[in-house]
Biotite code that builds the C-alpha atoms (Angstrom):
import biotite.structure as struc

atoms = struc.array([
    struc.Atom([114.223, 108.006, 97.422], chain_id="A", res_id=1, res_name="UNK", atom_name="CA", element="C"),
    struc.Atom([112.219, 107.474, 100.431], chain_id="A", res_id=2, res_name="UNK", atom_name="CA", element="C"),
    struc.Atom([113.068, 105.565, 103.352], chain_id="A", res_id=3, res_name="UNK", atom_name="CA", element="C"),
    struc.Atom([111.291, 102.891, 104.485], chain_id="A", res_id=4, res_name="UNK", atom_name="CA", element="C"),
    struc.Atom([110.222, 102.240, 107.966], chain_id="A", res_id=5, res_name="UNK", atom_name="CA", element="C"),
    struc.Atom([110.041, 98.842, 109.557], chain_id="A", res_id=6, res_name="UNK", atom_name="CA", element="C"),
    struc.Atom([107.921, 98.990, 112.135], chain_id="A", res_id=7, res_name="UNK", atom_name="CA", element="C"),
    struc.Atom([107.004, 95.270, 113.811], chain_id="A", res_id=8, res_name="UNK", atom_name="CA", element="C"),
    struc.Atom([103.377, 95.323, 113.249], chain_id="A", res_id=9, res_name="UNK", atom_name="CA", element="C"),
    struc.Atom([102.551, 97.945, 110.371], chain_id="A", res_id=10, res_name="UNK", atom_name="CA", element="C"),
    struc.Atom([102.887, 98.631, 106.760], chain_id="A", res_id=11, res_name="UNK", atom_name="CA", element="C"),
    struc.Atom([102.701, 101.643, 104.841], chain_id="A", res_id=12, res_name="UNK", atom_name="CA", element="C"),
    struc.Atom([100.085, 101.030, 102.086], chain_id="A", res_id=13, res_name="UNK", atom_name="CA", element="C"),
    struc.Atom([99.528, 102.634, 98.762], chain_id="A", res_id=14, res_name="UNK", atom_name="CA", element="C"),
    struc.Atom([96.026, 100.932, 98.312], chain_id="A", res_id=15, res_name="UNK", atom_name="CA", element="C"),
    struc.Atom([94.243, 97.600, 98.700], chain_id="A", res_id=16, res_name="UNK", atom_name="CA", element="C"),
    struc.Atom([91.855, 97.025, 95.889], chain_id="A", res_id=17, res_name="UNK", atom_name="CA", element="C"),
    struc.Atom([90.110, 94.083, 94.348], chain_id="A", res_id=18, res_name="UNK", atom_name="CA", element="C"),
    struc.Atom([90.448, 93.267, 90.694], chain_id="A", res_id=19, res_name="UNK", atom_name="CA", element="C"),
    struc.Atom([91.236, 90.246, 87.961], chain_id="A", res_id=20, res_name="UNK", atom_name="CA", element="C"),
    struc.Atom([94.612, 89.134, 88.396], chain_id="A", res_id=21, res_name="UNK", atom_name="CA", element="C"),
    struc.Atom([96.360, 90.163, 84.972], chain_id="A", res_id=22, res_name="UNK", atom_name="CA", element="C"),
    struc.Atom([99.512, 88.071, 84.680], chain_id="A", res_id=23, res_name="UNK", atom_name="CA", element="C"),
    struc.Atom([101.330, 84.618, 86.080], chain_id="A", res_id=24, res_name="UNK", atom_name="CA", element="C"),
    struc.Atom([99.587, 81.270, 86.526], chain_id="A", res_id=25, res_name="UNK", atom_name="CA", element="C"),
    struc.Atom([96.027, 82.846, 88.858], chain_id="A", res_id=26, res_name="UNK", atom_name="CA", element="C"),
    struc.Atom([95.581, 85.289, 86.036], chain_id="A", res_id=27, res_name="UNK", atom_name="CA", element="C"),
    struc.Atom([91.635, 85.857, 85.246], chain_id="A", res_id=28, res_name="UNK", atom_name="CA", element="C"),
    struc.Atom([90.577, 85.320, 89.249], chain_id="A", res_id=29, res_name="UNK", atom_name="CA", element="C"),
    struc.Atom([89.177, 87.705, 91.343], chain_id="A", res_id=30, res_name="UNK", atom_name="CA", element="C"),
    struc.Atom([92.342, 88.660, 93.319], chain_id="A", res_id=31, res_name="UNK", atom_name="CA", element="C"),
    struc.Atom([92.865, 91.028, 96.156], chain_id="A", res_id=32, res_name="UNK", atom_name="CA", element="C"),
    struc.Atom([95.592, 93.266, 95.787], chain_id="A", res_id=33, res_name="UNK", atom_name="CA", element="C"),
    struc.Atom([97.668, 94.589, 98.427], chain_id="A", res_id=34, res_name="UNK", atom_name="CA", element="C"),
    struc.Atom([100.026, 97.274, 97.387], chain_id="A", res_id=35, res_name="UNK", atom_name="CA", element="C"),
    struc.Atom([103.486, 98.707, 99.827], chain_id="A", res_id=36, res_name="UNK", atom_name="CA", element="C"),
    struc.Atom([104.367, 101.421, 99.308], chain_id="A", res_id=37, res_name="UNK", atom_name="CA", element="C"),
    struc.Atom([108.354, 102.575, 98.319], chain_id="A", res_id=38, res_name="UNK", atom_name="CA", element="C"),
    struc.Atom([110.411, 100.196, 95.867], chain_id="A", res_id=39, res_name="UNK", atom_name="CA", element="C"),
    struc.Atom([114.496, 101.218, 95.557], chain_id="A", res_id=40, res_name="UNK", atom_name="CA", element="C"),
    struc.Atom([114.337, 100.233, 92.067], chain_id="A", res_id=41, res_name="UNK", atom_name="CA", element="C"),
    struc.Atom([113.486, 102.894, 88.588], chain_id="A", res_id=42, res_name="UNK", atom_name="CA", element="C"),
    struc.Atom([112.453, 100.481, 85.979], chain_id="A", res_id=43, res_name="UNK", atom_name="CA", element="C"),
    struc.Atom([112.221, 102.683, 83.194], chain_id="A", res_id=44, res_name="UNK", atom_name="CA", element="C"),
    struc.Atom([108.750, 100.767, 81.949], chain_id="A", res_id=45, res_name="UNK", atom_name="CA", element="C"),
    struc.Atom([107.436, 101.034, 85.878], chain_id="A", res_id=46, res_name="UNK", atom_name="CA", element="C"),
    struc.Atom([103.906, 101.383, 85.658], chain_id="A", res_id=47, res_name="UNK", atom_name="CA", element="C"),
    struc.Atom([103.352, 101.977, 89.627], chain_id="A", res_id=48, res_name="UNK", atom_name="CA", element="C"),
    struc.Atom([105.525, 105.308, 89.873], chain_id="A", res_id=49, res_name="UNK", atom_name="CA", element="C"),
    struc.Atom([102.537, 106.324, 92.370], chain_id="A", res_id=50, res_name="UNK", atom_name="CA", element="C"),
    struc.Atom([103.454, 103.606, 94.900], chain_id="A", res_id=51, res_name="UNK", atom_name="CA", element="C"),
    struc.Atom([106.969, 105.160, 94.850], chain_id="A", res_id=52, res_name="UNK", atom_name="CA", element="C"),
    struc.Atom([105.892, 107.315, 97.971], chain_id="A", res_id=53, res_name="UNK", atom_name="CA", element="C"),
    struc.Atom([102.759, 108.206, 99.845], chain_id="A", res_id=54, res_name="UNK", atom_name="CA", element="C"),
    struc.Atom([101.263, 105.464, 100.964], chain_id="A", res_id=55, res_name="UNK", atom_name="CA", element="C"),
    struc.Atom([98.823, 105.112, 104.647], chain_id="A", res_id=56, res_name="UNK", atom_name="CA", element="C"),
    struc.Atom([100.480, 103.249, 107.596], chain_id="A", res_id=57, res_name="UNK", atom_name="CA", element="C"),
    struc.Atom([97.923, 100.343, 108.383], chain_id="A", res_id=58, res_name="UNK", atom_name="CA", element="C"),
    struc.Atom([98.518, 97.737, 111.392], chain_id="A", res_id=59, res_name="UNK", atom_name="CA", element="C"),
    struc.Atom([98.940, 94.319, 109.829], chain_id="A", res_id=60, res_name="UNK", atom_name="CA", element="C"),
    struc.Atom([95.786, 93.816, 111.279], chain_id="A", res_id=61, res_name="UNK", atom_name="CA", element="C"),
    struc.Atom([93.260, 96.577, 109.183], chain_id="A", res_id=62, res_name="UNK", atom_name="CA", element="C"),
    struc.Atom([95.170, 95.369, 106.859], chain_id="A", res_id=63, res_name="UNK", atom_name="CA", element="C"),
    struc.Atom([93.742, 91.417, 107.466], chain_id="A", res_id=64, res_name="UNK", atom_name="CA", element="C"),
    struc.Atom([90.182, 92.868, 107.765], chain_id="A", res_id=65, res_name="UNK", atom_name="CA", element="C"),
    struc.Atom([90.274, 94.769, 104.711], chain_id="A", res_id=66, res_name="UNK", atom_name="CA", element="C"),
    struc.Atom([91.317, 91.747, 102.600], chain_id="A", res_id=67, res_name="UNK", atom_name="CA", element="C"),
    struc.Atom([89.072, 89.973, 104.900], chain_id="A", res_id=68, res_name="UNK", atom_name="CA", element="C"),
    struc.Atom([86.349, 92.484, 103.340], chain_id="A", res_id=69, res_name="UNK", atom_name="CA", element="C"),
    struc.Atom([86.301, 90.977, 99.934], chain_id="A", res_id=70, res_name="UNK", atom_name="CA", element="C"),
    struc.Atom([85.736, 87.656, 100.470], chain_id="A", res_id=71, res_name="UNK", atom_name="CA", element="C"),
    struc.Atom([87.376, 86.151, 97.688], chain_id="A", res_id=72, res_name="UNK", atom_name="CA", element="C"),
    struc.Atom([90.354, 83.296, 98.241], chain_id="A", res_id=73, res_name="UNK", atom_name="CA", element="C"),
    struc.Atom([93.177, 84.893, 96.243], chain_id="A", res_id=74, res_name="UNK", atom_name="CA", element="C"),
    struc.Atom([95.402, 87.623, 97.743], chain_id="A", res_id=75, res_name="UNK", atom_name="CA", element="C"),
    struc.Atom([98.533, 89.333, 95.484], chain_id="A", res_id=76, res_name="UNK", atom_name="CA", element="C"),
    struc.Atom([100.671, 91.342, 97.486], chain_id="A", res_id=77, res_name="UNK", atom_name="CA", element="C"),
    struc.Atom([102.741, 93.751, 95.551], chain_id="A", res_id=78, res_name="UNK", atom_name="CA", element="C"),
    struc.Atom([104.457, 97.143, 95.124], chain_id="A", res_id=79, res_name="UNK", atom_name="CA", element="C"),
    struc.Atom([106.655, 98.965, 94.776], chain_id="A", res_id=80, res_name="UNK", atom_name="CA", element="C"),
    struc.Atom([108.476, 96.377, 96.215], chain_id="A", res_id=81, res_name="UNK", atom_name="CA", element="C"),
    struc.Atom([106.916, 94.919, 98.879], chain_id="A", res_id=82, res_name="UNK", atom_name="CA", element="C"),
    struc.Atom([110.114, 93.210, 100.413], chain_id="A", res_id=83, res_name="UNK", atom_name="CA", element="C"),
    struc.Atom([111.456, 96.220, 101.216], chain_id="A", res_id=84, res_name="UNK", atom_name="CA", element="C"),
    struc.Atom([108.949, 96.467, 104.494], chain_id="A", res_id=85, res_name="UNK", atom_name="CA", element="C"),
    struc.Atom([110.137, 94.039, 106.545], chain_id="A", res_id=86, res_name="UNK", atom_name="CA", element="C"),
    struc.Atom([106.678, 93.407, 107.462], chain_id="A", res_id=87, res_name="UNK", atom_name="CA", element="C"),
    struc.Atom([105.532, 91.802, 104.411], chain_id="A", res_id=88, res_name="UNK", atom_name="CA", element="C"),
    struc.Atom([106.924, 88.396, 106.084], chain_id="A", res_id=89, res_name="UNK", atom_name="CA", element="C"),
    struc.Atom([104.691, 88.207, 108.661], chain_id="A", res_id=90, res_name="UNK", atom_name="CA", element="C"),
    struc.Atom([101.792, 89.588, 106.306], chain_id="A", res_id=91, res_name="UNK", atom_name="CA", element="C"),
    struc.Atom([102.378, 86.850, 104.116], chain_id="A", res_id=92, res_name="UNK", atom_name="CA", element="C"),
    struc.Atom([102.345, 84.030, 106.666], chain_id="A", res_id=93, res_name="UNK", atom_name="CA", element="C"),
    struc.Atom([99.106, 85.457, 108.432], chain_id="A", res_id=94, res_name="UNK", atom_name="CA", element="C"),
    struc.Atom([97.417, 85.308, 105.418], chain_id="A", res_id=95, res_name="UNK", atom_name="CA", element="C"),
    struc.Atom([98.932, 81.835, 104.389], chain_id="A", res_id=96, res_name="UNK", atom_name="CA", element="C"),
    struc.Atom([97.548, 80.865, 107.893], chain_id="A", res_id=97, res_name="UNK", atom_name="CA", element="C"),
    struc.Atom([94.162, 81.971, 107.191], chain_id="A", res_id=98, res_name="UNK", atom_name="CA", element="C"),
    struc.Atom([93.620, 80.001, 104.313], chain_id="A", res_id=99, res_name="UNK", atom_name="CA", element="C"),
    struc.Atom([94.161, 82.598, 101.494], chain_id="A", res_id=100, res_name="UNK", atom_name="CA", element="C"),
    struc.Atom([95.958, 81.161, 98.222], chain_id="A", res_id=101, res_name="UNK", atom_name="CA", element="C"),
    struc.Atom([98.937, 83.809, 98.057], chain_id="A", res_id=102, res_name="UNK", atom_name="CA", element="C"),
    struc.Atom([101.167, 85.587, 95.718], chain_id="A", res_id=103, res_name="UNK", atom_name="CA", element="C"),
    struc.Atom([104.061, 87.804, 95.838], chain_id="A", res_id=104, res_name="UNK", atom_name="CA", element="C"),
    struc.Atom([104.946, 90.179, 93.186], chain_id="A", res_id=105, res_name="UNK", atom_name="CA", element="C"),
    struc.Atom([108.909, 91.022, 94.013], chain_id="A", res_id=106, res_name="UNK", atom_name="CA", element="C"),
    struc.Atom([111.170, 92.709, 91.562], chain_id="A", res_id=107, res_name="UNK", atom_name="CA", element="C"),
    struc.Atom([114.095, 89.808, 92.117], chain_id="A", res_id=108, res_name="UNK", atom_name="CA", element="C"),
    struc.Atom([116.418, 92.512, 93.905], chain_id="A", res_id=109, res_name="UNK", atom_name="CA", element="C"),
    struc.Atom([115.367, 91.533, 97.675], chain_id="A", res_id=110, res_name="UNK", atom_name="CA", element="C"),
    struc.Atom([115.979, 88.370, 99.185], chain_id="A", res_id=111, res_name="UNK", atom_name="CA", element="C"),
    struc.Atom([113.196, 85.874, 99.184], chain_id="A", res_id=112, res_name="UNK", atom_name="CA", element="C"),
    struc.Atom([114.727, 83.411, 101.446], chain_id="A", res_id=113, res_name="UNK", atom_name="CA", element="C"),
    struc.Atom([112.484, 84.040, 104.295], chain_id="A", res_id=114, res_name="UNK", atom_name="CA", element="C"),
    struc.Atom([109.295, 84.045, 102.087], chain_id="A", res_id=115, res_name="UNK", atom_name="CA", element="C"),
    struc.Atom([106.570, 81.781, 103.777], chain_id="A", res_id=116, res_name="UNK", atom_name="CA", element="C"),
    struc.Atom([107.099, 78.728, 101.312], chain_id="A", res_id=117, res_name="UNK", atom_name="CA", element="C"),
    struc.Atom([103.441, 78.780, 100.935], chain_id="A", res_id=118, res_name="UNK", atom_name="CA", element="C"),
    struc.Atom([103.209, 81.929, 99.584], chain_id="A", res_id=119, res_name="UNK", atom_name="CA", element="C"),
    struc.Atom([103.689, 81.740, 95.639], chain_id="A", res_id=120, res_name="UNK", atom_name="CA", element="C"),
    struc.Atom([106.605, 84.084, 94.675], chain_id="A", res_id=121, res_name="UNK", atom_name="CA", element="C"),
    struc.Atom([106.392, 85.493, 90.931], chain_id="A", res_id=122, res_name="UNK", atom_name="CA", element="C"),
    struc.Atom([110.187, 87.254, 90.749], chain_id="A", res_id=123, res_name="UNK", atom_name="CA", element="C"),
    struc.Atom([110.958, 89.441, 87.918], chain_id="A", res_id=124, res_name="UNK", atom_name="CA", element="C"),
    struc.Atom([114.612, 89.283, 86.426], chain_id="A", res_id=125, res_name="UNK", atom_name="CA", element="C"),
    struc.Atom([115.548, 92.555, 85.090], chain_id="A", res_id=126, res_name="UNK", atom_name="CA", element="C"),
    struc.Atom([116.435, 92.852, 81.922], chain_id="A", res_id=127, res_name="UNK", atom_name="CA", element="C"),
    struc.Atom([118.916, 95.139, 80.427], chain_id="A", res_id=128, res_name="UNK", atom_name="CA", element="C"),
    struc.Atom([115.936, 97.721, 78.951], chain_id="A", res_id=129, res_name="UNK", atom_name="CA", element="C"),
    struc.Atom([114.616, 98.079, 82.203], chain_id="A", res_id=130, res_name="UNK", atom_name="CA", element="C"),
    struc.Atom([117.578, 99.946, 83.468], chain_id="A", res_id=131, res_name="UNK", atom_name="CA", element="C"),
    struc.Atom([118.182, 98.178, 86.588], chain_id="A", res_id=132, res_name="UNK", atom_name="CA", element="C"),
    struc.Atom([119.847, 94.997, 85.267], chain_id="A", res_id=133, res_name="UNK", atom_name="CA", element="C"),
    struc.Atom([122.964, 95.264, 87.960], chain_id="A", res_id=134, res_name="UNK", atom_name="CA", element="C"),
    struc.Atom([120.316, 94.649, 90.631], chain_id="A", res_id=135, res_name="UNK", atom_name="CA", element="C"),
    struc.Atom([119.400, 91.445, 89.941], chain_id="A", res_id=136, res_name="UNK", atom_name="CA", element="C"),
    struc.Atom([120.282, 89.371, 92.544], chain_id="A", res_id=137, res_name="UNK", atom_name="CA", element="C"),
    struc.Atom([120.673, 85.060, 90.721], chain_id="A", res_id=138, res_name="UNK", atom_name="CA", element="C"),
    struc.Atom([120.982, 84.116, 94.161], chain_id="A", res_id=139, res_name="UNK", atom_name="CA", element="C"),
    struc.Atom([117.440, 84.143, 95.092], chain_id="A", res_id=140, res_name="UNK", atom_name="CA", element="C"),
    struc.Atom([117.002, 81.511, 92.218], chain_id="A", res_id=141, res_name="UNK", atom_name="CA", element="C"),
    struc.Atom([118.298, 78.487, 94.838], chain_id="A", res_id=142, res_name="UNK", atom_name="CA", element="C"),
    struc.Atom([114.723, 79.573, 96.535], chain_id="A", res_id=143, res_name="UNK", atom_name="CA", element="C"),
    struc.Atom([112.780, 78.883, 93.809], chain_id="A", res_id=144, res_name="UNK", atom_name="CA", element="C"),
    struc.Atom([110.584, 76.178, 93.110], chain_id="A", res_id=145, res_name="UNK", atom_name="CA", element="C"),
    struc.Atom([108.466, 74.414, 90.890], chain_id="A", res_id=146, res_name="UNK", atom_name="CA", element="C"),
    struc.Atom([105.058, 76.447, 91.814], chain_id="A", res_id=147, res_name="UNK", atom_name="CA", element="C"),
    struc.Atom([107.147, 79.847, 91.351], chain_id="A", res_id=148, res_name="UNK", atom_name="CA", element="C"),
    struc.Atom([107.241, 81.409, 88.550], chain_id="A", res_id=149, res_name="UNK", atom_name="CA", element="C"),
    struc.Atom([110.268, 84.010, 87.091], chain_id="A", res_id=150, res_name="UNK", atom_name="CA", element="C"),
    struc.Atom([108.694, 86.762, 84.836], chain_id="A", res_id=151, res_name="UNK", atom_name="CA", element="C"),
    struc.Atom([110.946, 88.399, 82.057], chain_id="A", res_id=152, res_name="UNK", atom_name="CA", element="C"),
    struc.Atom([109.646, 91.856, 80.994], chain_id="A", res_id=153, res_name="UNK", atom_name="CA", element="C"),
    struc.Atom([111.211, 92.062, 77.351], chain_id="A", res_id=154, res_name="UNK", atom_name="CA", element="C"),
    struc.Atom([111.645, 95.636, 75.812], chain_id="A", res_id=155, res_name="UNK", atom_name="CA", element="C"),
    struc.Atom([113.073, 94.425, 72.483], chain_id="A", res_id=156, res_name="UNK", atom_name="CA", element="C"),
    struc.Atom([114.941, 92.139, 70.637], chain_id="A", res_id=157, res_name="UNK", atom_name="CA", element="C"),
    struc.Atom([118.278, 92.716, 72.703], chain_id="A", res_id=158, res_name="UNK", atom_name="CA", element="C"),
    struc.Atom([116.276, 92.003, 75.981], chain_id="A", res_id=159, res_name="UNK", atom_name="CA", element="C"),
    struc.Atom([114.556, 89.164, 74.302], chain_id="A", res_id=160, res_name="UNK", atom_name="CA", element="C"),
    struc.Atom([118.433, 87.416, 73.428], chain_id="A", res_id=161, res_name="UNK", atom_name="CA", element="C"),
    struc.Atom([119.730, 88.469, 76.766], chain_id="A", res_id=162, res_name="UNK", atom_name="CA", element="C"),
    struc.Atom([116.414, 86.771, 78.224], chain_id="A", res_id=163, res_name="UNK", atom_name="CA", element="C"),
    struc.Atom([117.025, 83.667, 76.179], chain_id="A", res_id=164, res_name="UNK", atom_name="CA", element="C"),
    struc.Atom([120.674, 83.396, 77.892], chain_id="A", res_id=165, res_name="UNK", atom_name="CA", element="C"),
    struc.Atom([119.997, 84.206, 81.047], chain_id="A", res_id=166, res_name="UNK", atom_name="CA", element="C"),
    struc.Atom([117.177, 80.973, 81.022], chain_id="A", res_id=167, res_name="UNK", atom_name="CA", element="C"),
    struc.Atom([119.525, 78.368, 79.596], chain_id="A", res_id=168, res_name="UNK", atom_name="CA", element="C"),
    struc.Atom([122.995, 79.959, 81.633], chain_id="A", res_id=169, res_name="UNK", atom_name="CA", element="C"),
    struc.Atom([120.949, 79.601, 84.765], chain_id="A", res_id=170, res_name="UNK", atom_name="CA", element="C"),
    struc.Atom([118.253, 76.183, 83.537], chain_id="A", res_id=171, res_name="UNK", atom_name="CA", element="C"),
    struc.Atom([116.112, 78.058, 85.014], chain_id="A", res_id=172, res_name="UNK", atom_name="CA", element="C"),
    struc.Atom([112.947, 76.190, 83.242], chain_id="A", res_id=173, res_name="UNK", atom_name="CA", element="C"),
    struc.Atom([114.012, 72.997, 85.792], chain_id="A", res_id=174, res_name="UNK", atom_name="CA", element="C"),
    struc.Atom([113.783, 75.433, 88.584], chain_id="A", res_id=175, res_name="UNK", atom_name="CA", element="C"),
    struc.Atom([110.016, 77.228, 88.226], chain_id="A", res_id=176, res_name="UNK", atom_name="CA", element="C"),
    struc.Atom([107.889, 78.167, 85.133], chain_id="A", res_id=177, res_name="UNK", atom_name="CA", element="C"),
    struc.Atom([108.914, 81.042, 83.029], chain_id="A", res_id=178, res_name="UNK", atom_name="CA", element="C"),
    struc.Atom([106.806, 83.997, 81.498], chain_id="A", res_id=179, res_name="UNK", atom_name="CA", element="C"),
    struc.Atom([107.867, 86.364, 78.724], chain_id="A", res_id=180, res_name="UNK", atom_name="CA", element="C"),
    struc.Atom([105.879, 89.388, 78.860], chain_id="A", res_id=181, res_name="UNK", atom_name="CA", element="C"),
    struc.Atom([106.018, 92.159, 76.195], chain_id="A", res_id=182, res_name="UNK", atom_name="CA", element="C"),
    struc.Atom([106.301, 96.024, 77.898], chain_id="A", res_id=183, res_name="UNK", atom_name="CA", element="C"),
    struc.Atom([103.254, 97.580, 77.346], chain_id="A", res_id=184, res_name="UNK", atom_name="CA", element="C"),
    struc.Atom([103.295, 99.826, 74.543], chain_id="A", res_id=185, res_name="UNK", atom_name="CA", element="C"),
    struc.Atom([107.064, 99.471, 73.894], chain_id="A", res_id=186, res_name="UNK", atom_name="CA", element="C"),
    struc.Atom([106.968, 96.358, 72.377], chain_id="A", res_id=187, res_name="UNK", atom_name="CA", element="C"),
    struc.Atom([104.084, 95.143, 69.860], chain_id="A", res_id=188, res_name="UNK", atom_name="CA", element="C"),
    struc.Atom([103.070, 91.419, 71.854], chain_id="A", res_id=189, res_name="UNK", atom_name="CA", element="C"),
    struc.Atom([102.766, 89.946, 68.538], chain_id="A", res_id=190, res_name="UNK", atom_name="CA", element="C"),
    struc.Atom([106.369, 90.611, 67.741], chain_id="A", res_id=191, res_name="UNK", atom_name="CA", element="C"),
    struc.Atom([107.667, 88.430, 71.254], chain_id="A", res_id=192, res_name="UNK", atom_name="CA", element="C"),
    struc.Atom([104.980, 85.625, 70.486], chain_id="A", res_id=193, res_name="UNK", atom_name="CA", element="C"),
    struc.Atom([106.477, 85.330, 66.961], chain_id="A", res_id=194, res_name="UNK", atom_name="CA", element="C"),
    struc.Atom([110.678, 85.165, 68.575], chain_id="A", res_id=195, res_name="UNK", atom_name="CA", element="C"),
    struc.Atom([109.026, 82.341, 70.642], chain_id="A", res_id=196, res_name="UNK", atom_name="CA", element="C"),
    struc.Atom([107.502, 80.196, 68.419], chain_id="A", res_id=197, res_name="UNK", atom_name="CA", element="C"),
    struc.Atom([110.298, 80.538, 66.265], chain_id="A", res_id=198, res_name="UNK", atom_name="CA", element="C"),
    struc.Atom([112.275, 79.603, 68.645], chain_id="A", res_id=199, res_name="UNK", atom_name="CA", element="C"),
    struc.Atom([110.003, 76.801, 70.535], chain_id="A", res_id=200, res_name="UNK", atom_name="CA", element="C"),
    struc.Atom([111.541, 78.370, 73.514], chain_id="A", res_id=201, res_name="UNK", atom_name="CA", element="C"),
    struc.Atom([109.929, 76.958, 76.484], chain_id="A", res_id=202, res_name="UNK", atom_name="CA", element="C"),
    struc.Atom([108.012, 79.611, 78.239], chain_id="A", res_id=203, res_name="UNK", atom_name="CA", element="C"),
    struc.Atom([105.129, 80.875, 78.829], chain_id="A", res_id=204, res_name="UNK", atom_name="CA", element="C"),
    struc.Atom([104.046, 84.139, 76.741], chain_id="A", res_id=205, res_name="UNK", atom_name="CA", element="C"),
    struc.Atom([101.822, 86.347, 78.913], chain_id="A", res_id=206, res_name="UNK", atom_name="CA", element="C"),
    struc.Atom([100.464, 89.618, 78.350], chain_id="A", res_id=207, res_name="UNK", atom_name="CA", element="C"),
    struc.Atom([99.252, 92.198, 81.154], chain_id="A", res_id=208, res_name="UNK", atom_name="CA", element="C"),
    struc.Atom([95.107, 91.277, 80.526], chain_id="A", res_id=209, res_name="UNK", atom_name="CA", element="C"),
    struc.Atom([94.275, 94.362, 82.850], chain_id="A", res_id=210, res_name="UNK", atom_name="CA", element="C"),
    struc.Atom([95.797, 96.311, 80.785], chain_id="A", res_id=211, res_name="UNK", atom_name="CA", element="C"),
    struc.Atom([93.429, 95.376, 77.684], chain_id="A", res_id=212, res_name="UNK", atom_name="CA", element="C"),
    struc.Atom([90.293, 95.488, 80.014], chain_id="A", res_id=213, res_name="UNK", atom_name="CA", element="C"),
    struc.Atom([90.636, 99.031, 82.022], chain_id="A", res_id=214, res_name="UNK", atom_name="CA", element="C"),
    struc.Atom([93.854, 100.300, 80.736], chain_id="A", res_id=215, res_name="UNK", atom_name="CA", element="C"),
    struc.Atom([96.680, 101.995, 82.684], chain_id="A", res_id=216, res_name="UNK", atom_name="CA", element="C"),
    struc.Atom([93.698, 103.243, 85.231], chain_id="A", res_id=217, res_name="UNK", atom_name="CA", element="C"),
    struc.Atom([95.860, 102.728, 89.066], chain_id="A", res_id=218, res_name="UNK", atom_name="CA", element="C"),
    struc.Atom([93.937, 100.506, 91.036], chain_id="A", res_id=219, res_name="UNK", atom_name="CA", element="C"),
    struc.Atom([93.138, 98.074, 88.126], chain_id="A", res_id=220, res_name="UNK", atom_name="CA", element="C"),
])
């Protein structure tokens, strides 16, 4: 696993890219996405194995003119995990300060506490398919609030029941808004959509649009 470096005023980036958001509450804008490098989870469905290492060290301030570049008002920064650059604080509140509508894409395993509250924080919960259930850490939930959102990535029916616990052991639903995505090509969408309306379970089903427009092309 690589080590991350936490340099004051630099963050080592995998790529910055404009696109259509795919998923949570912005999805369908024209979004600039700014993607760290290194995460010290394995999700087995990870789609971003490439952000794993590599990456370009970029002051925080190319990195400001490059999302300046775009010119559009929404900025996701993700990863990897992008908490694990110490960094991505002070990212986050520059671009809060400049007038960008932010989001943060974090796995749920690193602490949001210090998170700009600003800055809209879209935390997975792992769920047991993913392979790196032990990592969640529930304590971040006491952060949340109602413009957050918690995203459940369900690989089957057994993550789908866990899922469905987890929501009502932690009422999460009076904390932030819930999504229930299906993994990509593991589990047919159709399939979670009908467990939810059966259920009138009180979340929101989302599906990965970029997926459906460009595919798994990195980037997208």
């Amino acid at each position: 696993m690589t080590s991350i470096q936490t340099d004051t005023d630099r963050l080592r980036i995998t790529e910055i890219f404009l696109s259509l958001q795919g998923e949570s509450r912005t999805v369908g804008w024209p979004t600039v996405f700014v993607r760290l490098t290194g995460c010290p989870l394995r999700c087995g469905y990870c789609d971003t194995a490439y952000a794993f290492t590599g990456g370009e060290w970029m002051s925080l301030d190319a990195v400001m003119e490059r999302v300046d570049d775009y010119g559009v008002r929404h900025v996701t920064v993700t990863g990897g995990e992008p908490l694990a650059q110490k960094p991505c604080q002070v990212l986050l509140k520059r671009l809060c300060d400049q007038g960008y509508e932010v989001s943060l894409e974090t796995s749920g395993a690193m602490e949001v506490a210090g998170v700009d509250p600003r800055v809209v924080k879209v935390m997975d919960i792992k769920t047991p398919g993913s392979g790196e259930c032990d990592r969640n850490l529930f304590e971040n939930l006491r952060y949340l609030t109602l413009r957050d959102q918690v995203k459940f990535v369900i690989c089957d029916r057994a993550d789908y029941d866990w899922a469905k616990q987890t929501v009502a052991t932690h009422d999460i639903g009076a904390r932030c808004e819930i999504l229930f995505s299906p993994s990509h090509e593991q589990l047919p969408a159709r399939e979670l959509a009908d467990w939810i309306v059966a259920d009138r379970l009180d979340v929101r089903f989302q599906i990965q649009m970029h997926k459906y427009v460009w595919g798994n092309e990195p980037g997208r």
